[in-house]
C-alpha positions in Angstrom: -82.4 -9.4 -2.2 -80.7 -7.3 -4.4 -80.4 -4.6 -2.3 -78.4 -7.1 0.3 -75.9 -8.1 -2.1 -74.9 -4.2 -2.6 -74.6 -3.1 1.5 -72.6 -6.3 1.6 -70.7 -5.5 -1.7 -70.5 -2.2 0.0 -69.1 -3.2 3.0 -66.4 -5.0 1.9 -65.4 -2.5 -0.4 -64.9 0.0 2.9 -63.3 -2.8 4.7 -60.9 -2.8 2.1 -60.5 0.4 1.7 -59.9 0.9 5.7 -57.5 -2.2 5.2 -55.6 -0.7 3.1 -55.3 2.8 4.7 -54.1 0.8 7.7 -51.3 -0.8 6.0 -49.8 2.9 4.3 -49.9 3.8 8.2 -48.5 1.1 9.7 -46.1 1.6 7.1 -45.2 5.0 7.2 -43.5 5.0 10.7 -41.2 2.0 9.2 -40.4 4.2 6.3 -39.6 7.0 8.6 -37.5 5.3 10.3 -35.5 4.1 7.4 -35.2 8.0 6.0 -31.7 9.8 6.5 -30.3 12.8 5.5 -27.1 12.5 2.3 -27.0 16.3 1.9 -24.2 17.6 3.5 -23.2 21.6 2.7 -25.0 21.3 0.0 -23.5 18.2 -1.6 -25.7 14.7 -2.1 -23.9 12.1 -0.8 -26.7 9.2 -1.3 -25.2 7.4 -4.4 -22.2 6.6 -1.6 -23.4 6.8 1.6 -25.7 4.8 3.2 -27.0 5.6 7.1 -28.0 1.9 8.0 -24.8 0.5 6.4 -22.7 2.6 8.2 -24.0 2.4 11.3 -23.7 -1.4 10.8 -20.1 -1.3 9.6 -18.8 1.1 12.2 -20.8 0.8 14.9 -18.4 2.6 17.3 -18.8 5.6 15.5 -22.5 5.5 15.8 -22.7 4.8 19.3 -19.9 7.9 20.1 -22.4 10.1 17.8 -25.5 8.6 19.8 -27.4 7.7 16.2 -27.6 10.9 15.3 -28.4 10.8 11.1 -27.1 14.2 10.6 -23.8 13.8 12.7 -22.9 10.2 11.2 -23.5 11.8 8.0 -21.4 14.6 8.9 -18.5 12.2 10.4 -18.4 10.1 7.0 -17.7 13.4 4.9 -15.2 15.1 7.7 -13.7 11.8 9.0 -14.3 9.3 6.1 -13.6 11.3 2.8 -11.7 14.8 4.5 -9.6 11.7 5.7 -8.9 10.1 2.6 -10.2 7.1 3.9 -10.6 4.0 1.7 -13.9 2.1 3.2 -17.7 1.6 1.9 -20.1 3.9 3.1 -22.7 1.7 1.4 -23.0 -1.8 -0.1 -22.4 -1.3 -4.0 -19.9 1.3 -3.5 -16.3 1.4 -2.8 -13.5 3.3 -3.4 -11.5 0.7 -3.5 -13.7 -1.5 -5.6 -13.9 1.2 -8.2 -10.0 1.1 -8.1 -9.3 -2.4 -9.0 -12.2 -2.3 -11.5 -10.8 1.0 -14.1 -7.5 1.4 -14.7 -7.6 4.9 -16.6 -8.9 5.9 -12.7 -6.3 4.6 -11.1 -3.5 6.4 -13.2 -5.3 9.6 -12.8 -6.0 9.5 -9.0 -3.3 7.5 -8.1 -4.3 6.8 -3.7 -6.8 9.3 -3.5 -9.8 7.9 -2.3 -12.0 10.7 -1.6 -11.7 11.3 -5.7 -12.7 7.9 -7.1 -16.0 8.7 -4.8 -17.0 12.3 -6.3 -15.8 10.5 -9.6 -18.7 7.7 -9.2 -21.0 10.4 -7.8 -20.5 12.6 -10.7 -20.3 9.8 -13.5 -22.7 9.9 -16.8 -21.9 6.3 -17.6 -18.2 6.7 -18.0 -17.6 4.4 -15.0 -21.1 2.9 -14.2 -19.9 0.2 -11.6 -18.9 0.2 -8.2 -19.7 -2.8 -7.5 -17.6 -5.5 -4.8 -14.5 -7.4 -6.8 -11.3 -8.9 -6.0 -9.6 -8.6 -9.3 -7.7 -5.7 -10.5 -8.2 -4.7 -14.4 -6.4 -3.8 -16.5 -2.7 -4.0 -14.2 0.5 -3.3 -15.7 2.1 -5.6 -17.0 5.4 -4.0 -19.2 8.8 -3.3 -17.0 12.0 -1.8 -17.8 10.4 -2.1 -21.4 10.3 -5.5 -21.2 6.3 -7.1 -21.4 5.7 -10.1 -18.9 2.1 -11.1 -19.7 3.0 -14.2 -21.1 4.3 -15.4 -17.5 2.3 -12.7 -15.1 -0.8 -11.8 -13.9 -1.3 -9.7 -10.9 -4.5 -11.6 -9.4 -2.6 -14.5 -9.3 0.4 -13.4 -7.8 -1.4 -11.7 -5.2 -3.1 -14.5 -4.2 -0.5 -16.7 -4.3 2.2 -15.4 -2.6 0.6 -13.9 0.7 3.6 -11.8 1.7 3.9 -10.0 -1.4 0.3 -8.7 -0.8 1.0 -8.2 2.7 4.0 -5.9 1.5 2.4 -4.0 -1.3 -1.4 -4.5 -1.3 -2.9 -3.8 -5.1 0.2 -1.2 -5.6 0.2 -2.9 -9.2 3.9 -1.3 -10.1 5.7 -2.7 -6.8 3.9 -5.9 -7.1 5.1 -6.3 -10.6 9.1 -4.7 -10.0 9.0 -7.2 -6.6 7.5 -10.1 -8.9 10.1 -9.5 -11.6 13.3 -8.9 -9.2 12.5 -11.6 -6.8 10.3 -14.5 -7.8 10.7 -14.9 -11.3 14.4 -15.4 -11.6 13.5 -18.1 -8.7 11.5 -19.9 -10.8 8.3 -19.0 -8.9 5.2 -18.8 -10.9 3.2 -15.9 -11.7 0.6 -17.0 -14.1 -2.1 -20.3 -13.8 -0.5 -23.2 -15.8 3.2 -21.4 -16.4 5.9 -23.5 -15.1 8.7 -22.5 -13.4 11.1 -23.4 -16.0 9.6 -20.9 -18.5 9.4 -18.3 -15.8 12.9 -18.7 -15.1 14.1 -18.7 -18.9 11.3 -15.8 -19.8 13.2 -13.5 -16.7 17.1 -14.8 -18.0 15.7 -13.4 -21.5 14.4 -10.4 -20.6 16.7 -8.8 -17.5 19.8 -6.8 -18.8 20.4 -6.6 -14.9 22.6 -8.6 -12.5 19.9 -8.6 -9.4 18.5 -5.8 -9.2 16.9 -3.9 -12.3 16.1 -0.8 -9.8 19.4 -0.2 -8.9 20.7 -0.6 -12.6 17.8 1.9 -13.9 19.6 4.5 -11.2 23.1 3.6 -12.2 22.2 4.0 -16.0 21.2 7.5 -15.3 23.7 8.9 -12.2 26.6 6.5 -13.7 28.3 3.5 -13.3 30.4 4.6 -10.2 30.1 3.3 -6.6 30.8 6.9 -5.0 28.0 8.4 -7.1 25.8 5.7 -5.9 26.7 6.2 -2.4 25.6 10.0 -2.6 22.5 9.2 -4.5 21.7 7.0 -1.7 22.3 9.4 1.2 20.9 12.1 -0.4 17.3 10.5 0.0 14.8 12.8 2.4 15.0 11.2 5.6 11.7 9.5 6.8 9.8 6.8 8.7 12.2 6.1 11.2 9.8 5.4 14.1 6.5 4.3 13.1 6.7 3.7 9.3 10.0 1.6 9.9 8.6 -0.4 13.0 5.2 -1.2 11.2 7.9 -3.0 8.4 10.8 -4.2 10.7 10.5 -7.9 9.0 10.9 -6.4 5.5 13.7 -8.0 3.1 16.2 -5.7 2.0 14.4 -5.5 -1.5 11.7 -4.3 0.2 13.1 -1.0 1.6 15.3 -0.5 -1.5 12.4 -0.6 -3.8 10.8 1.7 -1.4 13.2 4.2 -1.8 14.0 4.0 -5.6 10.3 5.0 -5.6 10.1 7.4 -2.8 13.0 9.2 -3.1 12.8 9.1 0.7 13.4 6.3 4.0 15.4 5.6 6.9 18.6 3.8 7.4 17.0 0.2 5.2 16.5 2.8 2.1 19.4 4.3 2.3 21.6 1.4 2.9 19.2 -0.7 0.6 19.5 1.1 -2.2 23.1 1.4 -2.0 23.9 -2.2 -1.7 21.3 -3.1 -4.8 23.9 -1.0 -6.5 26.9 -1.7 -5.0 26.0 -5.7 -6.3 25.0 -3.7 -9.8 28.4 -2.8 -9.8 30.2 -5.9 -9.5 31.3 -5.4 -5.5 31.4 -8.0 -2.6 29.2 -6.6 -0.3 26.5 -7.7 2.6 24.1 -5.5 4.9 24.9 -5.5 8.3 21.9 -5.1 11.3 23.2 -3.8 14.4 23.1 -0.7 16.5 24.9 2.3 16.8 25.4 3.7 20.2 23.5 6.9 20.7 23.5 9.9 22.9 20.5 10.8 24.7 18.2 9.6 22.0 16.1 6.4 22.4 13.8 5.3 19.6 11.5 2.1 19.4 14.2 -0.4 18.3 16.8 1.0 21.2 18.1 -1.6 23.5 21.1 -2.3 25.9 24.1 -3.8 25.6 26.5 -4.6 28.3 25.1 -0.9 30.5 24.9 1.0 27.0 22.4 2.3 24.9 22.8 1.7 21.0 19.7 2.2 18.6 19.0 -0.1 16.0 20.7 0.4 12.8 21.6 -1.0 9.3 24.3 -0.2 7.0 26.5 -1.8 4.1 30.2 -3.1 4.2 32.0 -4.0 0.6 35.1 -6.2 0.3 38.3 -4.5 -1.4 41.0 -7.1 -1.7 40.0 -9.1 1.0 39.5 -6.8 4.0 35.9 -5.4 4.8 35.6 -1.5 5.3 32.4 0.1 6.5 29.7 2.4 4.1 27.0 3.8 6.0 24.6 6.6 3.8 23.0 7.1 6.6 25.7 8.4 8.9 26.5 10.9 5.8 22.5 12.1 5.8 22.7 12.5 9.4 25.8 14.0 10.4 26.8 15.3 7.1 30.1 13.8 7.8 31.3 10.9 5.5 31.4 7.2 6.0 32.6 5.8 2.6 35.0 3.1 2.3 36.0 3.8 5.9 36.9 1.8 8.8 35.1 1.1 12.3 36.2 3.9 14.9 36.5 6.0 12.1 33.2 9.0 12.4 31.7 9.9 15.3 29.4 6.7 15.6 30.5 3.6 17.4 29.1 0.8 15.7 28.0 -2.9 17.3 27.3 -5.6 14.6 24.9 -8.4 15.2 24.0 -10.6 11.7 24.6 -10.4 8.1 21.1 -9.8 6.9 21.8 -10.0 3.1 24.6 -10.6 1.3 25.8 -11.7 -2.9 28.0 -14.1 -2.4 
């Protein structure tokens, strides 16, 4: 009796063992499966990259590269970071992410993308999180030495006012210099539970500008002259006229003058944006005209006809002097290295067809 109670012991301790071989095979083709290579040229990318995301998140690339681990892996480090690309290779990692989440990053790496991810890769507990969010910490919030906490918060603002984030993403300085120059003297909130009546009397109180505190940093430091400003405006590196400036054709004039108070650099909205944010600085009657100028051989994407002639889309400034309206064009002056200050229409070598008043301060 005793005997049959140890084979049958016995038995089901083989059965069990053989059970339980059978599941470690069964399982090791799965686990197979799952493996991928994150060494590339001798670098581990597998704190960052992961195969089956990736695959999953840009299937198009996988498909081109016929699931081949190595190749994918090789297309994320080439095409992904040699790009300076800002996407998740994996689930808990973003460059992006980790650029919202520490601000002593983002003032050292500024847009670089490919650095916030060898920054994570190579952390020791500096910056431990990668992790998804949707709030930036940690923005600026001082401007023109002036501190708007008390009626701003980026998160908000962003959130609230869909174009703004359309037109500068997280750029936290343009967000805050659009935010301070354009919505709060209109009253419009920036912070949860801030009215618009202390916005408005918090902007009044700090502003020592007219409009546009860009164009009065500049003037402080070129000086208070409207020929100075007209050469600091046409002396910007010319740029973005085809792409860059069709991507942003519906842009307000703040928008292209900020851009090139940054920059340093734009097409005819920078140039003629910046100079007519100082131009109002200055105290002058002036508006931004949209138009064309007629061209010669030369077609870009905004070129059109008009009555059996070719003109290409232009912008450009005129100023009021004692009731008559003369013509300022930085642009022409860039271009041409001719001069189109305080000048009149027939005057250079560009003829000039008006359509609308785009902006104007008065």
């Amino acid at each position: 009796m005793m005997g049959n109670k140890i084979r049958s012991s016995g038995k089901k301790c083989v059965l069990s063992c053989v059970f339980f071989l059978l599941m470690i095979f069964v399982s090791l083709p799965v686990s197979a499966a799952s493996s991928y290579p994150t060494v590339y040229k001798g670098v581990n990318y597998k704190k960052v990259y992961d195969y089956n995301y990736y695959i999953k998140k840009y299937p198009s690339v996988a498909k081109s590269l016929k699931y081949d681990k190595q190749k994918v892996l090789q297309y994320y480090v080439v095409n992904h970071l040699g790009k300076n690309v800002c996407r998740p290779a994996c689930a808990n990692f973003s460059p992006g992410w980790y650029f919202l989440r520490y601000k002593d990053l983002r003032r050292k790496y500024g847009y670089d993308w490919k650095k916030y991810v060898y920054a994570y890769m190579n952390d020791k507990g500096a910056h431990p999180n990668g992790t998804y969010t949707n709030q930036m910490s940690g923005y600026r919030t001082t401007y023109m030495g002036k501190d708007y906490k008390a009626i701003y918060d980026l998160n908000y603002v962003v959130k609230t006012y869909k174009d703004v984030f359309e037109m500068y993403g997280w750029d936290e300085n343009n967000v805050l210099k659009y935010y301070v120059a354009v919505l709060a003297p209109k009253g419009k909130s920036g912070k949860k539970g801030v009215t618009p009546e202390v916005t408005k009397k918090t902007a009044a109180k700090n502003k020592k500008w007219k409009r546009y505190p860009e164009a009065y940093a500049v003037l402080q430091t070129i000086g208070k002259d409207l020929r100075k400003a007209y050469n600091w405006s046409a002396s910007l590196k010319y740029y973005g006229h085809n792409e860059w400036a069709k991507r942003n054709r519906n842009r307000d004039v703040t928008f292209f003058a900020l851009y090139g108070f940054e920059r340093k650099k734009g097409p005819c909205q920078t140039m003629n944006g910046t100079f007519y944010q100082m131009a109002t600085e200055l105290g002058y009657k002036a508006r931004v005209i949209k138009g064309g100028v007629r061209v010669s051989g030369r077609t870009y994407w905004g070129s059109y006809k008009k009555n059996g002639k070719w003109y290409n889309t232009h912008y450009w400034v005129e100023i009021n002097h004692n009731g008559t309206w003369y013509l300022y064009d930085p642009n022409y002056t860039n271009e041409m290295h001719g001069d189109a200050f305080k000048t009149r229409y027939g005057r250079n070598h560009w003829t000039y067809s008006a359509d609308a008043v785009v902006e104007k301060n008065y």
